[in-house]
Backbone as JSON, one array per atom type, in Angstrom:
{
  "sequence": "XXXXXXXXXXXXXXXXXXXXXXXXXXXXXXXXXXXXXXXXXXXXXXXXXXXXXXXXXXXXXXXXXXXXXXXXXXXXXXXXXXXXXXXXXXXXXXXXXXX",
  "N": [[0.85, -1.18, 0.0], [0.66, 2.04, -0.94], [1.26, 5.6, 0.31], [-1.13, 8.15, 0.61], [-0.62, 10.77, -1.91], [0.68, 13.81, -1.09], [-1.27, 16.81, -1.33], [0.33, 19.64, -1.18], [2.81, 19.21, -1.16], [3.16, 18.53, -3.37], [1.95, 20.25, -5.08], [4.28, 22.49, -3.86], [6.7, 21.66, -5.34], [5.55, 21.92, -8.05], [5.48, 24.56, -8.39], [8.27, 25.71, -8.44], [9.31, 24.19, -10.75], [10.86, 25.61, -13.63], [9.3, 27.1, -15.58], [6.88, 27.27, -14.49], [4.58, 29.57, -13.91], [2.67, 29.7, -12.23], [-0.03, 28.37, -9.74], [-3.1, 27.03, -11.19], [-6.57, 27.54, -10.39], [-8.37, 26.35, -12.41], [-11.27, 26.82, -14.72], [-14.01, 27.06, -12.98], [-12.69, 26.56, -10.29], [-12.43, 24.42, -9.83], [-10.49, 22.7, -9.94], [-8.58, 21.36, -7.49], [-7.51, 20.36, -4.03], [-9.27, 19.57, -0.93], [-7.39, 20.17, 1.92], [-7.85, 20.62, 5.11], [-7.29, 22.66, 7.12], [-7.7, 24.09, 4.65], [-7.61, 24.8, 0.87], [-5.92, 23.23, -1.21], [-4.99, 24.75, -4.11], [-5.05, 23.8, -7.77], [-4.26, 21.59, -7.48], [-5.31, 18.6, -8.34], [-6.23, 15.69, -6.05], [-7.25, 12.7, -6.35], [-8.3, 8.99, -6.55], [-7.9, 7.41, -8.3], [-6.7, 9.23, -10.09], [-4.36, 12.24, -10.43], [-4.51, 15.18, -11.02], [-3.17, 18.11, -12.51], [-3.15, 21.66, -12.54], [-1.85, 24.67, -14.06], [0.14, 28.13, -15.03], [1.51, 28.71, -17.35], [4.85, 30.13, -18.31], [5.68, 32.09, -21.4], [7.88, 32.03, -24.15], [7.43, 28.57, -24.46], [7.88, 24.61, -24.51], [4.93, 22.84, -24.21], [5.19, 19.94, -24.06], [7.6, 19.41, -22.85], [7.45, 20.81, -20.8], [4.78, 19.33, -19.29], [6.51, 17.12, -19.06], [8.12, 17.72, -16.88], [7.01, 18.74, -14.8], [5.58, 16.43, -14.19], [7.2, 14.71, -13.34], [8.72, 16.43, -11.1], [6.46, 16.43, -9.33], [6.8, 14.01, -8.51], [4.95, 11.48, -8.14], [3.59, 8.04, -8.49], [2.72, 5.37, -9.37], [0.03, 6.14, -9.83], [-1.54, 7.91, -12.96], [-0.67, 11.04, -13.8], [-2.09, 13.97, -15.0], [-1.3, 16.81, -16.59], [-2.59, 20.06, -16.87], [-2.2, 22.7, -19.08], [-3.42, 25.68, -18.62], [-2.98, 28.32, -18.82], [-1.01, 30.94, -19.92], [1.92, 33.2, -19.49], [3.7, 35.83, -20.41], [5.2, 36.89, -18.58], [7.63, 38.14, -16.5], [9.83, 36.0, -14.62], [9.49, 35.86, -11.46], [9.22, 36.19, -7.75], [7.13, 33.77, -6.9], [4.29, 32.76, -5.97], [3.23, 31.77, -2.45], [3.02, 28.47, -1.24], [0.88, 27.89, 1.47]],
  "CA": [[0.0, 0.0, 0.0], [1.64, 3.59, -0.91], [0.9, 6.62, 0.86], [-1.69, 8.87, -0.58], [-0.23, 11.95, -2.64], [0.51, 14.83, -0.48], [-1.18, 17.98, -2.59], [0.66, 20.92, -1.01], [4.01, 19.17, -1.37], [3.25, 18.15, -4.86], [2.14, 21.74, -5.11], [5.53, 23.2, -3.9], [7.63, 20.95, -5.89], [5.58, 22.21, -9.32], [5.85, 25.93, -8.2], [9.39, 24.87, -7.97], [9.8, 24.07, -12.01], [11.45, 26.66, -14.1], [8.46, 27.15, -16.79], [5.58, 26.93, -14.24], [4.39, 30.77, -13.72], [1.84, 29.23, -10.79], [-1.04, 27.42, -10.25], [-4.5, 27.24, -11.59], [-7.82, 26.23, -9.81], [-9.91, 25.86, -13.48], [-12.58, 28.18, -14.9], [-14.68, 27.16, -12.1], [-12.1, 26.12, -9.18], [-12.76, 22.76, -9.44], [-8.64, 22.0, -9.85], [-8.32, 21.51, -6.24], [-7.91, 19.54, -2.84], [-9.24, 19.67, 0.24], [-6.59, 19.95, 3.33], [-8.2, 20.95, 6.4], [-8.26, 23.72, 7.27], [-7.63, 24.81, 3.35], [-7.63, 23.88, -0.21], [-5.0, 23.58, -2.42], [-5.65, 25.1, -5.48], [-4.2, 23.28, -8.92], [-3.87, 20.57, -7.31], [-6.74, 17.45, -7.35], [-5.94, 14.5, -5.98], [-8.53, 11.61, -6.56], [-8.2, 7.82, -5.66], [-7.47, 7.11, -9.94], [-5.37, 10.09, -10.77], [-4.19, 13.69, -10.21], [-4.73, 16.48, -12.17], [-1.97, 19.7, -11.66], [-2.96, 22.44, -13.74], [-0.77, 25.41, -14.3], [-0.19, 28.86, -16.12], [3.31, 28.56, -17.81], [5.78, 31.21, -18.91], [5.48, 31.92, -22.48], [7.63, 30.88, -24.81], [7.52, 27.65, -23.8], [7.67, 23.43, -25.41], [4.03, 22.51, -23.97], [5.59, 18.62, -23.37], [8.82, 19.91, -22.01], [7.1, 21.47, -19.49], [4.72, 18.73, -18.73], [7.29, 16.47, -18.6], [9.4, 18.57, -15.67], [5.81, 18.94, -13.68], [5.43, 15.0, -13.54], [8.64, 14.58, -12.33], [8.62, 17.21, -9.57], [5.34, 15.86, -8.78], [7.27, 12.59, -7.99], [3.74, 10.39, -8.0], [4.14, 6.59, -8.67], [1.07, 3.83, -9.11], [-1.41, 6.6, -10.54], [-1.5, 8.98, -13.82], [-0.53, 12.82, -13.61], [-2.7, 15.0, -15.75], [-1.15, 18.34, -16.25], [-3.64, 20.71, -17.61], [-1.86, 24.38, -18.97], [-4.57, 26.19, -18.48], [-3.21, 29.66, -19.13], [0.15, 31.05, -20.67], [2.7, 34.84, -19.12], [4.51, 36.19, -21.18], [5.84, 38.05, -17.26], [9.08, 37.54, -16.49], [10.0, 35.43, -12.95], [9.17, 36.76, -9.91], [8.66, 35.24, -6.32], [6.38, 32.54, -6.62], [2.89, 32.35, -4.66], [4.13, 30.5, -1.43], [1.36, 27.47, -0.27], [0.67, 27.58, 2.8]],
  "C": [[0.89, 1.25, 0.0], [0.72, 4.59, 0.07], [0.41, 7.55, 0.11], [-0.41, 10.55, -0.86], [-0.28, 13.08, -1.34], [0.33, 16.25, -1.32], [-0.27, 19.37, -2.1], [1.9, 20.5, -1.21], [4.08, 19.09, -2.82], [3.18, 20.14, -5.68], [3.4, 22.87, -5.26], [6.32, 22.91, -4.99], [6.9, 21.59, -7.48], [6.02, 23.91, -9.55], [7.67, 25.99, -8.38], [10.07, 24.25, -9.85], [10.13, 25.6, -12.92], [9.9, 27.7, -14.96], [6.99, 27.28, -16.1], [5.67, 28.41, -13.16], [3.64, 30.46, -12.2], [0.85, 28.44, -11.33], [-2.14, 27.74, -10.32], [-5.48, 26.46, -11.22], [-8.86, 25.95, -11.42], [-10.37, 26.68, -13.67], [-13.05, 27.7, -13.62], [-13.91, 26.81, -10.43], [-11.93, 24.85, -8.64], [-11.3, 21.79, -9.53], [-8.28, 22.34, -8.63], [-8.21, 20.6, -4.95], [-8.07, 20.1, -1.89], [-8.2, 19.51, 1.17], [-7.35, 20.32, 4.72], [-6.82, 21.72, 7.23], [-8.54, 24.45, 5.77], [-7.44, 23.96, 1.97], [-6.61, 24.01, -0.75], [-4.95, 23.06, -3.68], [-4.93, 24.53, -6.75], [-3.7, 21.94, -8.86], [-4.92, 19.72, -6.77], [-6.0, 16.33, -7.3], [-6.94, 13.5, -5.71], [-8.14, 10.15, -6.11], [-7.47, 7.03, -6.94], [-6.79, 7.77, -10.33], [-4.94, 11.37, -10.47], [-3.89, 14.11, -11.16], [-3.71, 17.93, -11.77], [-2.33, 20.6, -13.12], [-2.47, 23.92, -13.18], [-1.11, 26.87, -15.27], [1.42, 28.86, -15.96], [3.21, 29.68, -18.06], [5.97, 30.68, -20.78], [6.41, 32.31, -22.95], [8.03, 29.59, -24.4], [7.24, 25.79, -24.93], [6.66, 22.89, -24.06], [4.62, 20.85, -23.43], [6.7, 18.73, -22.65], [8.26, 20.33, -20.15], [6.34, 20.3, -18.44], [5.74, 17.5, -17.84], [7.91, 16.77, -17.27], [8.28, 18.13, -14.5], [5.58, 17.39, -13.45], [6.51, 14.72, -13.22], [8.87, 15.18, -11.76], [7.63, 16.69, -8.86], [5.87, 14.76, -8.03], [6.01, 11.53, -8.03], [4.12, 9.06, -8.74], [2.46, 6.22, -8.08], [0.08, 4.79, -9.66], [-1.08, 7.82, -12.06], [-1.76, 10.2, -13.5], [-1.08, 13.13, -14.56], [-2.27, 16.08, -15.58], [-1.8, 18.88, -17.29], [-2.73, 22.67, -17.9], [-3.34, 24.72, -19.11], [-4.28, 27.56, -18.32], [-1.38, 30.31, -19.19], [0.34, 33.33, -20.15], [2.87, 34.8, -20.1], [5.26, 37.27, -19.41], [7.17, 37.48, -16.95], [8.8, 37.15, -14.86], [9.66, 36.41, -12.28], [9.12, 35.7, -9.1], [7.41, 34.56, -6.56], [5.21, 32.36, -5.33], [3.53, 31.55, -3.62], [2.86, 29.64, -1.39], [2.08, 27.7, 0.87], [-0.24, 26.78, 3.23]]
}
């Protein structure tokens, strides 16, 4: 038996890729997990797969990027879905922290 997915670490670790501007809850917010006391946003974790969606730095190679984000993610035994879901053109800056 593995240990389920932790979303705020998985979280850090994509914030944490060169190409990944931050993260995105969805048009409607629905890219998200529950933690108690809070959610964290861009990041669902389900029982079949997780979903991490993102707004990259533009210009950018769309599989390059996923690629990086499932391997920061580190997850093993289920399929990563990374969803871009919205494209800078801003240059770096400090990075949303999770909390």
């Amino acid at each position: 038996m593995t240990a389920e997915p932790d979303a705020a670490r998985i979280a850090a670790a994509v914030l944490a890729v060169p190409g990944v501007a931050g993260l995105h809850g969805g048009r409607f917010g629905e890219i998200a997990t529950l933690v108690p006391p809070r959610r964290v946003v861009g990041v669902r974790v389900r029982d079949d797969d997780i979903t991490i969606a993102l707004t990259a730095r533009y210009p950018l190679v769309a599989a390059d990027v996923a690629a990086q984000v499932r391997a920061a993610a580190g997850v093993r035994g289920r399929p990563v879905h990374v969803v871009i879901a919205d494209l800078t053109d801003q240059p770096a800056q400090d990075k949303e922290k999770v909390s």
